[in-house]
C-alpha positions as CSV (number, residue, x, y, z in Angstrom):
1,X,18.9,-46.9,-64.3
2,X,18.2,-45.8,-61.0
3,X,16.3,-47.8,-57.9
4,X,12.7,-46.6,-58.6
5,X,13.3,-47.5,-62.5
6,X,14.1,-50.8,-61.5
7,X,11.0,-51.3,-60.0
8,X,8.9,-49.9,-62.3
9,X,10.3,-52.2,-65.1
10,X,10.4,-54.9,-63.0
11,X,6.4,-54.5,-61.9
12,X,5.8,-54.3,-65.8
13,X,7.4,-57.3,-66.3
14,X,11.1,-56.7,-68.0
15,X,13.5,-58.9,-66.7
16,X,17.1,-58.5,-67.7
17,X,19.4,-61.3,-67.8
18,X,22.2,-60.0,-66.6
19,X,22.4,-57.3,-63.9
20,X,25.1,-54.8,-62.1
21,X,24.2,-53.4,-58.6
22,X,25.9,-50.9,-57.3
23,X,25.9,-48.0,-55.1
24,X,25.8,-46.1,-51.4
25,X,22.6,-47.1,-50.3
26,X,22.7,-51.0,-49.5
27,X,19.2,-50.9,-47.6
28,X,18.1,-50.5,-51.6
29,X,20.5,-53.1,-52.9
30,X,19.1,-56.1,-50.6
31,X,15.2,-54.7,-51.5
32,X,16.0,-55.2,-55.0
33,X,17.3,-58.4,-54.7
34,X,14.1,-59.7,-52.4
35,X,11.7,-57.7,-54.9
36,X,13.8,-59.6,-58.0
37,X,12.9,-63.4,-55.5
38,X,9.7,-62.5,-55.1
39,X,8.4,-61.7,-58.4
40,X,10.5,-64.6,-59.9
41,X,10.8,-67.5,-57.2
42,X,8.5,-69.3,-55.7
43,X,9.1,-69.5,-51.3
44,X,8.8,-73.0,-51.6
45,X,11.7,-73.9,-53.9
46,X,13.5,-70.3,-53.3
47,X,16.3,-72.0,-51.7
48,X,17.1,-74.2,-55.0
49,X,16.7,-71.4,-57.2
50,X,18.6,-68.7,-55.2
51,X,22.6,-68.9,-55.3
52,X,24.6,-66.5,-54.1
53,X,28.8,-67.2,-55.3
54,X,31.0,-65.2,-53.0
55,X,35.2,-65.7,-53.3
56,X,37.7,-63.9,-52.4
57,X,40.4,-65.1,-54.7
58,X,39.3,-63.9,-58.6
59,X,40.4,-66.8,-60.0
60,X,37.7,-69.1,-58.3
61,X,35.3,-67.3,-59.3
62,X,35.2,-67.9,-63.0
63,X,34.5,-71.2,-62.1
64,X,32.0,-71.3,-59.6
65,X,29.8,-68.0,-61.6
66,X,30.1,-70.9,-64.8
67,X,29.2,-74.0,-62.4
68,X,25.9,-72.0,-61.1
69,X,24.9,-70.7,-64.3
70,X,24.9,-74.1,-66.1
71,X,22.5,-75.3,-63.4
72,X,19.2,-75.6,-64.5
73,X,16.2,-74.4,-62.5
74,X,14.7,-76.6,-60.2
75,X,10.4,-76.3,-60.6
76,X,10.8,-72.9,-61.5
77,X,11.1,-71.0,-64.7
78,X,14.2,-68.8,-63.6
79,X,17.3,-69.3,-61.7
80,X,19.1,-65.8,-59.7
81,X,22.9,-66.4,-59.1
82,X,24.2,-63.6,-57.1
83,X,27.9,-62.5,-57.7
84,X,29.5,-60.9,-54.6
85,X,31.5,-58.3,-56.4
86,X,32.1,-55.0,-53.3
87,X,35.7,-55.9,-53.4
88,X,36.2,-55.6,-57.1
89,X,37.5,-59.6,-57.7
90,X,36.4,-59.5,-60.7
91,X,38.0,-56.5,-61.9
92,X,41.1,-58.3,-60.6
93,X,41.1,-61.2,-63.2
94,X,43.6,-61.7,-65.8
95,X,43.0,-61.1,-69.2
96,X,43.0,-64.8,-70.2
97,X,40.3,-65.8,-67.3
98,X,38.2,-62.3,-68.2
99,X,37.8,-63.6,-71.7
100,X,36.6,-67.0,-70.5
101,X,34.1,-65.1,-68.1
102,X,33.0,-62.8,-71.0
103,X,32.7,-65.3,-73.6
104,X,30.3,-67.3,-71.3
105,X,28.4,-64.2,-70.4
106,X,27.6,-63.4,-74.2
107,X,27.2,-67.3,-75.7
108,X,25.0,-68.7,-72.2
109,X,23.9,-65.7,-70.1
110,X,22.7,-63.0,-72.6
111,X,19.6,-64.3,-74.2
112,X,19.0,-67.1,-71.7
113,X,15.5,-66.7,-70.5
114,X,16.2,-69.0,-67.6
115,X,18.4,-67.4,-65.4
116,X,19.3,-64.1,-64.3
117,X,22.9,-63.4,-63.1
118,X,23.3,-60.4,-61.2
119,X,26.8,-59.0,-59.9
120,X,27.0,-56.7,-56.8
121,X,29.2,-54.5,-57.2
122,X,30.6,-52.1,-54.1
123,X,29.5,-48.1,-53.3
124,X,31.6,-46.7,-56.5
125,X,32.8,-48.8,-59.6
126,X,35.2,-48.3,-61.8
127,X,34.2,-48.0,-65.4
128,X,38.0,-47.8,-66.7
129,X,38.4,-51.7,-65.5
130,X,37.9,-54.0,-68.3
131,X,35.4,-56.3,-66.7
132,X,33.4,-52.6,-66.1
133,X,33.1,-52.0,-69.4
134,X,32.0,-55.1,-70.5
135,X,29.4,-55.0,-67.8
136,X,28.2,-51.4,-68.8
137,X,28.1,-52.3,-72.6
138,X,26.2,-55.7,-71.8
139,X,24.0,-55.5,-68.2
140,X,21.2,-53.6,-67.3
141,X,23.0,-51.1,-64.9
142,X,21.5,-50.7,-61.3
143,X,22.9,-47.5,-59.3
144,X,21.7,-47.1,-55.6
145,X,22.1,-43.8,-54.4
146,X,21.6,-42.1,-51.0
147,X,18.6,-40.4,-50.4
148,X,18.6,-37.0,-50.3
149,X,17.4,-35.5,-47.4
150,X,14.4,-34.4,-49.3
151,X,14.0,-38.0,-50.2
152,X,14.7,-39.6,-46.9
153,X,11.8,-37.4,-45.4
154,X,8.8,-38.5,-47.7
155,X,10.6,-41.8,-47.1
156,X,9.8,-41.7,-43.8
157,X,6.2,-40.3,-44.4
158,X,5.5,-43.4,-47.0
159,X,7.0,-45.8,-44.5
160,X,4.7,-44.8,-41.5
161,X,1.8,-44.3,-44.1
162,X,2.3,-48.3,-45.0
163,X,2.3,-49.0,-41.2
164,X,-1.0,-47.2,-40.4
165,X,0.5,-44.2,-39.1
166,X,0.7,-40.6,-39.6
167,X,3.7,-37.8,-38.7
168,X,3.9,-34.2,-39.5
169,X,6.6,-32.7,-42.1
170,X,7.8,-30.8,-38.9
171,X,9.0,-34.2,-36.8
172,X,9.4,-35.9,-40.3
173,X,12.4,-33.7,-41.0
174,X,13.5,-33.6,-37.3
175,X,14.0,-37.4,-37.5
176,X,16.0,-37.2,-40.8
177,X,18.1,-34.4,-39.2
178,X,19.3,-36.2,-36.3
179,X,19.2,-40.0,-37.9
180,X,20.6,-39.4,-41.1
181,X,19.1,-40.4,-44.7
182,X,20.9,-43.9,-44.2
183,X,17.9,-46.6,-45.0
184,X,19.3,-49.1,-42.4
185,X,19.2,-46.8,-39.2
186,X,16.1,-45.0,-40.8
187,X,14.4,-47.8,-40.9
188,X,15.8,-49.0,-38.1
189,X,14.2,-46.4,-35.7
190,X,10.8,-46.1,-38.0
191,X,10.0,-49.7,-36.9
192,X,10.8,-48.6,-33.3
193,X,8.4,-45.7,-33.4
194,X,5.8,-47.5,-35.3
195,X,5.6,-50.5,-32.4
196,X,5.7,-47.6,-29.7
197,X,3.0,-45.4,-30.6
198,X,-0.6,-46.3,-30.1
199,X,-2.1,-43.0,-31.5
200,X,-2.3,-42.8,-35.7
201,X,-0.7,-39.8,-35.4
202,X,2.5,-39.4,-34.3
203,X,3.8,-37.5,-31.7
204,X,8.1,-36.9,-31.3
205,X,8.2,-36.0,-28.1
206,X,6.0,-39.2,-26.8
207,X,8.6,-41.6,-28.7
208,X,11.5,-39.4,-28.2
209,X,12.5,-41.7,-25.0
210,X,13.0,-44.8,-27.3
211,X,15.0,-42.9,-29.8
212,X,17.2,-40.9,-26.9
213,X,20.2,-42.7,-27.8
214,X,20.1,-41.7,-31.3
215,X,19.0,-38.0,-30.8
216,X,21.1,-37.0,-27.9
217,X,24.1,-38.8,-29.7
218,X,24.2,-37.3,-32.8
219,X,26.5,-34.6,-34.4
220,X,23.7,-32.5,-35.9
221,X,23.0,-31.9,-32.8
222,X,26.4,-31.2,-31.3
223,X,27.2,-28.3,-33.9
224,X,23.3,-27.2,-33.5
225,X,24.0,-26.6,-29.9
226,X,27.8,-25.1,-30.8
227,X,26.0,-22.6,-33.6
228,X,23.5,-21.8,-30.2
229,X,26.3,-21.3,-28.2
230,X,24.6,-23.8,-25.8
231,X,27.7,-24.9,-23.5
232,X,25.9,-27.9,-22.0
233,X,23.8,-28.9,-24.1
234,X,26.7,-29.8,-26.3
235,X,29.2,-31.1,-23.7
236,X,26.0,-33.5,-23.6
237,X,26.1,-34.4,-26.7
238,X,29.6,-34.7,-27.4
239,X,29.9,-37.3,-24.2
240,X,27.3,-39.6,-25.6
241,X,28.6,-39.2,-29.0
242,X,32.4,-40.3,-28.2
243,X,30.6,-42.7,-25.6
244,X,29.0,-44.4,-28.7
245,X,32.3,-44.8,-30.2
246,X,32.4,-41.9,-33.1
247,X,35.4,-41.3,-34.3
248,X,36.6,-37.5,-32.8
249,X,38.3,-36.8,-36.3
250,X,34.9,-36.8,-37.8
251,X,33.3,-34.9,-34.6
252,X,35.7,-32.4,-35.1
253,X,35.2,-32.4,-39.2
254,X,31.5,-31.9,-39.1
255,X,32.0,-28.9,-36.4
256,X,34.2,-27.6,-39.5
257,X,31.5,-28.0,-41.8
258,X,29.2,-25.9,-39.9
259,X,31.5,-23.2,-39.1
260,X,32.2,-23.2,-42.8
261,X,28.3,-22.9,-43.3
262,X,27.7,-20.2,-41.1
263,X,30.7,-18.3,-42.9
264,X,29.2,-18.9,-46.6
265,X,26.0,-17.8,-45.2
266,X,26.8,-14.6,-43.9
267,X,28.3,-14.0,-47.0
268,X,25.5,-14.0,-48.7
269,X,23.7,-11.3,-46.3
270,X,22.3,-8.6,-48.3
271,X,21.3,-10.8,-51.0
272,X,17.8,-11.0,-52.3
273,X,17.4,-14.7,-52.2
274,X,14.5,-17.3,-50.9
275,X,15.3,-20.6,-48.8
276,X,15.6,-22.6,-52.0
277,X,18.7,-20.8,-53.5
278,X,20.1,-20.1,-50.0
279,X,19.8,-24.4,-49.4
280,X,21.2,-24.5,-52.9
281,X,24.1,-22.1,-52.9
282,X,25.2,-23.8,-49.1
283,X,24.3,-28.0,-50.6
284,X,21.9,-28.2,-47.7
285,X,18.9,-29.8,-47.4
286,X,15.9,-26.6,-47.5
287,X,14.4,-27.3,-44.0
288,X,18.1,-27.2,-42.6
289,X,18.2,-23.1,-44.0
290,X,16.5,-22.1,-40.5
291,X,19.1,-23.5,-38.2
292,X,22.0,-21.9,-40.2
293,X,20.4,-18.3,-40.1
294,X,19.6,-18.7,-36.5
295,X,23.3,-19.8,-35.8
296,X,24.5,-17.1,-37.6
297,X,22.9,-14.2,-35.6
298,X,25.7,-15.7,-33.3
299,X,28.7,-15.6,-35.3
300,X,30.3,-12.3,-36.6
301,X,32.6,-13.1,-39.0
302,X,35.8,-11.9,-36.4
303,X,34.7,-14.9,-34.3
304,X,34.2,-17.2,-37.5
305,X,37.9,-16.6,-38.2
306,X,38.8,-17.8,-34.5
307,X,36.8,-20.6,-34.2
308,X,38.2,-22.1,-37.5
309,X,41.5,-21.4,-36.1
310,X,40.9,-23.0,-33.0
311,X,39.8,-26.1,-34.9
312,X,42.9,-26.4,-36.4
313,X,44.6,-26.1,-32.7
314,X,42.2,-29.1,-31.9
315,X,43.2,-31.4,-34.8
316,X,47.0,-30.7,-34.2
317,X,46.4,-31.8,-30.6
318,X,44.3,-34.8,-32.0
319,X,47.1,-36.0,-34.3
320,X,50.0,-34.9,-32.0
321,X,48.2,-37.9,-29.1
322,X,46.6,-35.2,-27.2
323,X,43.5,-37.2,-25.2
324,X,40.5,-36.7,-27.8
325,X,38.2,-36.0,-25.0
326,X,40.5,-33.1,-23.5
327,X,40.8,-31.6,-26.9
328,X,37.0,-31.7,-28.1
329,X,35.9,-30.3,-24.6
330,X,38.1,-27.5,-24.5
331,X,37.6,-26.8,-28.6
332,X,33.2,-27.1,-27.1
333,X,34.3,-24.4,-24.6
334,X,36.3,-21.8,-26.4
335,X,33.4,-22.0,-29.5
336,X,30.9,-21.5,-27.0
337,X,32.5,-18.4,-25.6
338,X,33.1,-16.8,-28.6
């Protein structure tokens, strides 16, 4: 099941025993986990009721998951333990100390209406690994995806909505394009905004002073101002973004991406097609289609061709020990003066 699905059982009142989180989008994991507290714990003997078992050696494990799980409740009717699982220790057992830990989970955990045991798993699991597919046969399967962009925007119009607050698709979108569908820095600068702005409605351009860190520094807005040929504008934003500490491998990969994205759009001039099946076609978000076809109007595909090569220029001078910030300002200026 996915996130939402959780919640809606979990509202209507169907608890699982046993549990497997896992997934890209922690921000979702630790709401689950505080929405599985609250409906089952009460804050006055939470901290009885509420263990979380984290080990890095496998082998410990068994033991303290067991000692947790034979603990009764204490004033409550449930009990959560919590397995820390990102690093896959319990993938790692042997196949003697796996059986012990399966065993246990079918003759005390499955059918015990006192506790629920839920595992955390890491971004991606393994579903080959033994313990995985006992856990996928047995537990009620959790997967926490990233929001789409899509998503990530009515995110951020429910989250302001909660707060009192108001926001136009327009600036909606123009926050998820320069912070990112990520839940943490979403949220992060939604809560900024929110304790900023007096008005219901809100107005970008009043708040953008709080959020000039993230907007300035951000690589949509580096290749924006590459695909616009704006020289300054991205030596701007290139500065703050390598000031910030991103990695220039990754600058230089997401300038790649958008020269790529320009190219498969100009292959599909002539086309009849709406912004849907252009967004589709390119695995864009559909309010992103307008900055590609204005970047494109740029580009012809002779100076496509040369900016990709010069790319590769850049990343043999990154990897040959070529100063990062000599390399990404001179790859800024030959792209702009295409």
């Amino acid at each position: 099941m996915n996130y939402k699905e959780f919640v809606e059982k979990l509202k209507k009142g169907e608890i699982y025993p046993f549990y497997l989180f896992y997934g890209e989008e922690r921000f979702l994991v630790l709401d689950a986990l505080r929405r599985l507290k609250s409906k089952l714990l009460s804050s006055e003997f939470e901290d009885l009721n509420y263990v979380v078992v984290e080990k890095e050696n496998p082998a410990e494990y068994v033991e303290e998951i067991i000692e947790n799980c034979e603990t009764l409740p204490f004033f409550s009717n449930y009990k959560i333990v919590v397995v820390k699982n990102e690093e896959d220790q319990l993938a790692k057992l042997e196949d003697k100390e796996l059986k012990r830990l399966t065993d246990y989970f079918n003759n005390r955990v499955l059918g015990n209406s006192n506790l629920v045991l839920v595992i955390l798993g890491g971004e991606k699991v393994d579903w080959r690994r033994k313990f995985y597919k006992f856990a996928e046969k047995e537990a009620a399967v959790v997967e926490f995806k990233r929001l789409t962009p899509e998503e990530a925007v009515n995110y951020v119009g429910y989250f302001l909505k909660k707060h009192g607050k108001k926001i136009s698709r327009k600036d909606a979108e123009d926050i998820v394009k320069n912070i990112g569908t990520d839940l943490f820095l979403l949220v992060n600068e939604l809560e900024k905004i929110v304790a900023y702005s007096e008005e219901e409605t809100i107005d970008l351009k009043k708040v953008e002073v709080i959020l000039s860190a993230t907007f300035k520094g951000n690589i949509f807005n580096l290749v924006n101002a590459l695909g616009m040929k704006k020289e300054k504008e991205a030596y701007k934003v290139l500065y703050a973004l390598l000031l910030r500490g991103e990695v220039p491998f990754v600058i230089l990969a997401m300038i790649v991406r958008q020269i790529r994205l320009i190219a498969k759009f100009k292959a599909l001039e002539g086309k009849t097609l709406d912004k849907k099946s252009i967004a589709s076609r390119l695995g864009i978000p559909v309010f992103a289609v307008e900055d590609v076809m204005r970047q494109s109007r740029l580009f012809s595909k002779e100076d496509l061709y040369k900016a990709y090569k010069e790319c590769l220029k850049c990343d043999m001078a990154l990897k040959s020990g070529v100063e990062p910030l000599f390399a990404l300002e001179s790859l800024v200026k030959k792209l702009c003066k295409q």
